[in-house]
N, C-alpha and C positions, 0 to 999 in steps of 0.2 A: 584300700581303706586308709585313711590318713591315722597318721600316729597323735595319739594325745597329748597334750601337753601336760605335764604333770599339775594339779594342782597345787597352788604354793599358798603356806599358813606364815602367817609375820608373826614370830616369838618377841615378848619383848623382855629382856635378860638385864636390861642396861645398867648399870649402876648411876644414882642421879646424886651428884652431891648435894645432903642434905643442908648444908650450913649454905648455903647459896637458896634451897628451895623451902625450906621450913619456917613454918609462922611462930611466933610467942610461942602460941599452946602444942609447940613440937606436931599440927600436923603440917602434910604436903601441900604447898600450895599450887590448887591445880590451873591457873594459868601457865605453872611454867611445866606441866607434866606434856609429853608426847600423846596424842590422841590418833590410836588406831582405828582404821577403818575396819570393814568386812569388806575384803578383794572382791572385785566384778564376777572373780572366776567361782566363787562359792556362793553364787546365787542361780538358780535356772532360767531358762530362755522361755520361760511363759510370756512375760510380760514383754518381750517382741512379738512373737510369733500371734497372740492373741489383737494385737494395736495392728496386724498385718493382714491378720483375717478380719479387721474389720476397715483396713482400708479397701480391700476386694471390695465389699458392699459399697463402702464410700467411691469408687472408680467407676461402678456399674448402676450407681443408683445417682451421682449428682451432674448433673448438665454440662456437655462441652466436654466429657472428660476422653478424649481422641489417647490413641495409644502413646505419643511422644507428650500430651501432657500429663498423664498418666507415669509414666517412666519418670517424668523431673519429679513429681510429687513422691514420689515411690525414693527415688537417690535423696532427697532434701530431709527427707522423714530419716533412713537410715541413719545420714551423716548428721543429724541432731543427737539421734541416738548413739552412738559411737562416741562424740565428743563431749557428751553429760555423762559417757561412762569411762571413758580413757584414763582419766586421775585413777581409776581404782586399777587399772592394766600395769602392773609395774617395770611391764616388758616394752610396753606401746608410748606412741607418744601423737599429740595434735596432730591433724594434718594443715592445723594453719601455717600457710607460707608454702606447700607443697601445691594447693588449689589455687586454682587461676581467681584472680581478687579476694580473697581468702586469707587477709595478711594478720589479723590478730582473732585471739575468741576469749571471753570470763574465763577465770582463772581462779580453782577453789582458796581456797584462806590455808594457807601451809599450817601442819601441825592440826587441825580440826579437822575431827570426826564428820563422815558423810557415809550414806546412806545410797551406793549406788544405783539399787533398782527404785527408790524416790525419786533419786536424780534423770533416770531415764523416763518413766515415769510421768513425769510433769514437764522434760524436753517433747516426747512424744504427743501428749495431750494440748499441751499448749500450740506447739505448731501443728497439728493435727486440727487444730479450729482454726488456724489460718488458711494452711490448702484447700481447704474441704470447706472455707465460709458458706456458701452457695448452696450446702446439704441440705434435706430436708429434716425437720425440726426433731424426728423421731430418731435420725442418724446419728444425731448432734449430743440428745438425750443417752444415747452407748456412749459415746466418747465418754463424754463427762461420767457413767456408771461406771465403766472401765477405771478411770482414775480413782472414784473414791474405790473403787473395790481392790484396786493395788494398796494404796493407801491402807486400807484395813486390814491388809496381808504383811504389809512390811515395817511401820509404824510401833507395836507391840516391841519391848524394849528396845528403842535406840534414842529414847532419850528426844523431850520437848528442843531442846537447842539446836541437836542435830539432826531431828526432822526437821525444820524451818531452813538449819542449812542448806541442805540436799536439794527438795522442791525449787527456794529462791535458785539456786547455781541452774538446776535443769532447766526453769525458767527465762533466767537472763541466757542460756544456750540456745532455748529455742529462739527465742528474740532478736538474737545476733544471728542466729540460722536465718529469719524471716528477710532483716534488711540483708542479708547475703544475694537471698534468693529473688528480691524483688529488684534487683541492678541485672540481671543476667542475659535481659531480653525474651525470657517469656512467660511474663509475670501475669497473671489472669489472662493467659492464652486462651483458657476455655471459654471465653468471652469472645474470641475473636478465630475460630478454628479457618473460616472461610470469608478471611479479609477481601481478597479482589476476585473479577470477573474474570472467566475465562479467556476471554478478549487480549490480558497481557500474555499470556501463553501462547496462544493458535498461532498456527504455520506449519509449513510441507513438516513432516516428522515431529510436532511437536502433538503434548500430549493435547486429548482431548475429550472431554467428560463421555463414561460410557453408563451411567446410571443414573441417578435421578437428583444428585449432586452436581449442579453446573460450574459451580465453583471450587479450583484444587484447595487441597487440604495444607493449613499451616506454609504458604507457601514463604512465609518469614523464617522461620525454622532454622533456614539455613542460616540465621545470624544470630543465633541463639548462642551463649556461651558454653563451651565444654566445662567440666572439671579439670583435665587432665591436658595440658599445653599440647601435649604432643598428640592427640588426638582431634586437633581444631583441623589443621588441612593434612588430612592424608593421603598419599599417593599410592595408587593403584597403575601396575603393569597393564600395559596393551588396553587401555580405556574400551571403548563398543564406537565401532564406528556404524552410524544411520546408513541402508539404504535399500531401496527396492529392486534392486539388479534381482533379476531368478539365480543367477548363480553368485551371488553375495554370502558370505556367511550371516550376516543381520537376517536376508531371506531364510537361511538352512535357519538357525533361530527360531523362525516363526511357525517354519514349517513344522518343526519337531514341538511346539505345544497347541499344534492344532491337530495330530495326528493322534500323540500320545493323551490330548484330553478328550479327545472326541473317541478314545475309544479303553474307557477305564475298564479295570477287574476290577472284583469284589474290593482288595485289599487292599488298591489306591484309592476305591471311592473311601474308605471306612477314615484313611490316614487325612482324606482332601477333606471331610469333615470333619473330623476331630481338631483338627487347625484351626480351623474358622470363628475365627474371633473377632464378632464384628462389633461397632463401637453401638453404642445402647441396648445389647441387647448380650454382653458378655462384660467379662474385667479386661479387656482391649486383649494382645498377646504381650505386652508388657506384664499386666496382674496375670497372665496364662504363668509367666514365667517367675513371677513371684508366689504364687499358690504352689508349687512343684518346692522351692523352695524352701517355702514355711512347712513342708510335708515334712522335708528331708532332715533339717532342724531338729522337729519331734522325734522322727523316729530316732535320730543319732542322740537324743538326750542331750545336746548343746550346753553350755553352761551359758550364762550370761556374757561372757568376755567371747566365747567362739561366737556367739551367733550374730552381735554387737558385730565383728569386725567382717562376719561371710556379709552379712545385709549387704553393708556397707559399701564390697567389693561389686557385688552383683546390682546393686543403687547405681554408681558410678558408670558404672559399665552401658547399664541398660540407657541413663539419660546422654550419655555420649554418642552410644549406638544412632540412634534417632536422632540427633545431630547431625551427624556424620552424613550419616546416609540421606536426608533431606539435603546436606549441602549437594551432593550429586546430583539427586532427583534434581535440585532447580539450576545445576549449574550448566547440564548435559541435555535435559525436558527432552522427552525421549516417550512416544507416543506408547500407551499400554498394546499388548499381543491382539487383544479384541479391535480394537484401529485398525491396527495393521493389517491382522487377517482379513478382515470385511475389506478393504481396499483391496490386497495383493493376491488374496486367494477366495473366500469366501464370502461372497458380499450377504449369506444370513448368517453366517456363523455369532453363537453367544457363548460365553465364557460360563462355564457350571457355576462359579461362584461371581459375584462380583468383585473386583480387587477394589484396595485405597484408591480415592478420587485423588490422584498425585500420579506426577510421571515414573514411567517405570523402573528405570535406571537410576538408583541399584536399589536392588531389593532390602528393607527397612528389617525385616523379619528374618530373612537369610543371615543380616547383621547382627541384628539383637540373638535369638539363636546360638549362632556361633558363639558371640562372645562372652556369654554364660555359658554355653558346655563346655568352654577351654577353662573358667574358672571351675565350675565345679568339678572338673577332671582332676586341676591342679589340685583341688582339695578333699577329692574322693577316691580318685583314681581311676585309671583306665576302663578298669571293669567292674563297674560299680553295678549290680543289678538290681534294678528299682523299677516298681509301678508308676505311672501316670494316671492317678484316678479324679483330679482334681474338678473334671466335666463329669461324675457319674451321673448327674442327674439330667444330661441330656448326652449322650455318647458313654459307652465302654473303656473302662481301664485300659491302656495299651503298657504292655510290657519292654524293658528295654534293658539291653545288656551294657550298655555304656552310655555315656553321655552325648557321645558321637553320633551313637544313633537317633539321639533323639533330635540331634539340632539339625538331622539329616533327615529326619521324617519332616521336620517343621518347614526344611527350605524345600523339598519336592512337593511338598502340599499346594504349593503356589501354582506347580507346571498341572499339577492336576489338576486346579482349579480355571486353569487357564486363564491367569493374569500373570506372570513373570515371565521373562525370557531366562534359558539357563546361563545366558552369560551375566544375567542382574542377579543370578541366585551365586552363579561364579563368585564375582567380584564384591558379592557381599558376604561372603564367607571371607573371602580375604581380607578385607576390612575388620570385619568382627575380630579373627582374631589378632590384628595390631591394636584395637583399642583395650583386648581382653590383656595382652601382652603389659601395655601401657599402665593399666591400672593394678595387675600383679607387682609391677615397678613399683609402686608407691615404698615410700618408707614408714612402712609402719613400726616397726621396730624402731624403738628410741637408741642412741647413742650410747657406746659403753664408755661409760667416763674413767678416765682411768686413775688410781688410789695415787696422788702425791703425797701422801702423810707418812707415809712408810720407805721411806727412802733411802737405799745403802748407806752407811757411815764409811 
């Protein structure tokens, strides 16, 4: 279980010399008084967790919304959120200049009073009607309820100036979020999931539509921008080498997910559909993996400042993930298990589940996956024992004893579904976790500056 961080109260003690602040009539004049906030940390993680549960609906309810655009929408929302509440983190600091094109953000008015959870609040909302333009009109309608309902929660003494503060700053955050997000190359993606024909793909070993999608998915992806520099090209040990030799390991590969799907127990069928997140008809496995999230939040009682910066990490991580992993699918194209086998073994053979209409190398899910159970390991711990209930209304809670297990039920769901090879579930766990690695790296924590005023005589 991760250790608390204390929470911290700002005393203010100071002495103000008066003959410099005092008007005629001996009172203070309060332009030149210090104006205290309310820290990030003495506020609760309602007003995330609740803008997250209704992005789920917004992911599963508005057009186009594919798992990796899903994921960017899910990191962009975070990192709004995060940087409308960082002024009040007196530990943290921006992450502009740490994100790739990322180099400045608004900046509150020193010395005034702000209204953290306003300021998230109206970063969230606001760009929340950018991502989500395309919703339907009833969607749209929450959003906006949401805000005035924070609004009427948070509002009640802090003072006309510094509500208008708060809002405007969230505001111009989200705003600077939006032109951030619409330079990165996949800006109204959901518009364009299935750009080109099959046609530029085909060839011996390359992939090839196996359901009712003729066209691969996002196959631009791959030049999509990371957050995180060091997450743009990463290398992977001993790559998958293509081939149909019977004694090839690519063959042993195929063989072992047409043996082990074609011949499930109870307990792999239950794990190979509780995975199954398909795109219109769930919150993709991106929102799979932010509902688990927003769970874990609640029940830890998060403050505003914890869950502002866990978002944030699992944001990043997820829209990387799906980056990553799509630059391989298109750099390697690499024909799915169902191809293969119909060619080299069984020419009826069909895969239980359908997989992503994209090649298979490397597994996008095995990646995302991983790279959220290394963060929330880092932040819960090894043996963290928690439910999965977040599907109850079509599948069973599944229980899990660490976090490991669970990114390991998500990557074997695949072989049982019979769309992955174990070496794309391999090498997507390896990936996952250097981008989860990369993104713990951030500098979150601001600079201790050190006291020149006190200095030996």
């Amino acid at each position: 279980m991760k250790s608390r961080k204390i929470l911290f109260t700002i005393f203010l003690s100071s002495v103000i010399a008066f003959t410099a602040c005092k008007k005629d009539g001996g009172e203070v004049d309060p332009e030149n008084q210090v104006e205290l906030s309310t820290p990030a940390s003495d506020f609760d993680s309602s007003i995330l967790t609740e803008y997250n549960a209704l992005q789920l609906k917004l992911i599963n309810n508005t057009p186009g919304y594919s798992a990796p655009v899903a994921a960017r929408s899910i990191a962009y929302l975070a990192l709004a959120a995060y940087e409308a509440t960082v002024p009040g983190m007196p530990d943290n600091q921006s992450l502009a200049g740490q994100l790739q094109g990322l180099d400045d953000l608004p900046k509150p008015e020193e010395g005034k009073k702000y209204d953290w959870a306003l300021a998230s609040n109206a970063a969230q909302h606001t760009l929340m009607r950018q991502l989500y333009a395309t919703s339907g009109d009833v969607l749209k309608g929450r959003m906006d309820t949401l805000r005035k309902n924070f609004e009427a929660k948070y509002q009640p003494g802090v003072g006309t100036d510094a509500i208008e503060r708060s809002i405007n700053f969230g505001n111009s955050i989200a705003l600077a979020i939006w032109e951030y997000a619409k330079k990165d190359g996949g800006h109204e993606a959901w518009n364009s999931n299935f750009p080109v024909s099959n046609g530029t793909l085909g060839g011996s070993s390359k992939w090839e539509p196996t359901g009712d999608q003729s066209r691969p998915l996002l196959p631009n992806w791959k030049d999509v921008r990371t957050f995180l520099p060091g997450n743009t090209n990463i290398t992977l040990d001993n790559p998958t080498n293509f081939s149909f030799n019977v004694n090839s390991d690519f063959f042993s590969q195929a063989q072992q997910v047409y043996l082990t799907s074609s011949n499930l127990n109870q307990a792999q069928k239950d794990i190979m559909t509780f995975w199954n997140d398909p795109v219109n008809a769930s919150y993709t496995s991106a929102g799979h993996q932010l509902a688990v999230v927003n769970k874990l939040i609640g029940k830890e009682g998060y403050n505003l400042e914890e869950a502002s910066k866990l978002y944030l990490k699992i944001g990043l991580a997820a829209h990387d993930a799906y980056v990553t992993a799509f630059k391989k699918k298109y750099s390697q194209n690499i024909m799915r298990p169902e191809t293969y086998i119909r060619q080299a073994i069984d020419p009826q053979w069909k895969a239980n589940i359908e997989g992503s209409p994209s090649p298979a190398y490397i597994s996008a899910q095995a990646t995302l996956a991983t790279a959220i159970a290394e963060i929330l390991t880092a932040e819960f711990g090894d043996a963290y024992i928690f439910e999965d209930d977040t599907k109850s209304s079509v599948a069973a809670k599944r229980p899990y004893k660490g976090f490991q297990d669970f990114a390991k039920e998500a990557r074997m769901a695949q072989v049982y579904a019979g769309n992955q090879y174990s070496i794309s579930i391999q090498h997507g766990e390896e990936q996952g976790k250097k981008i989860a690695s990369n993104v713990m790296n951030l500098q979150l924590l601001a600079p201790i500056v050190s006291d020149t005023t006190s200095a030996s005589r």
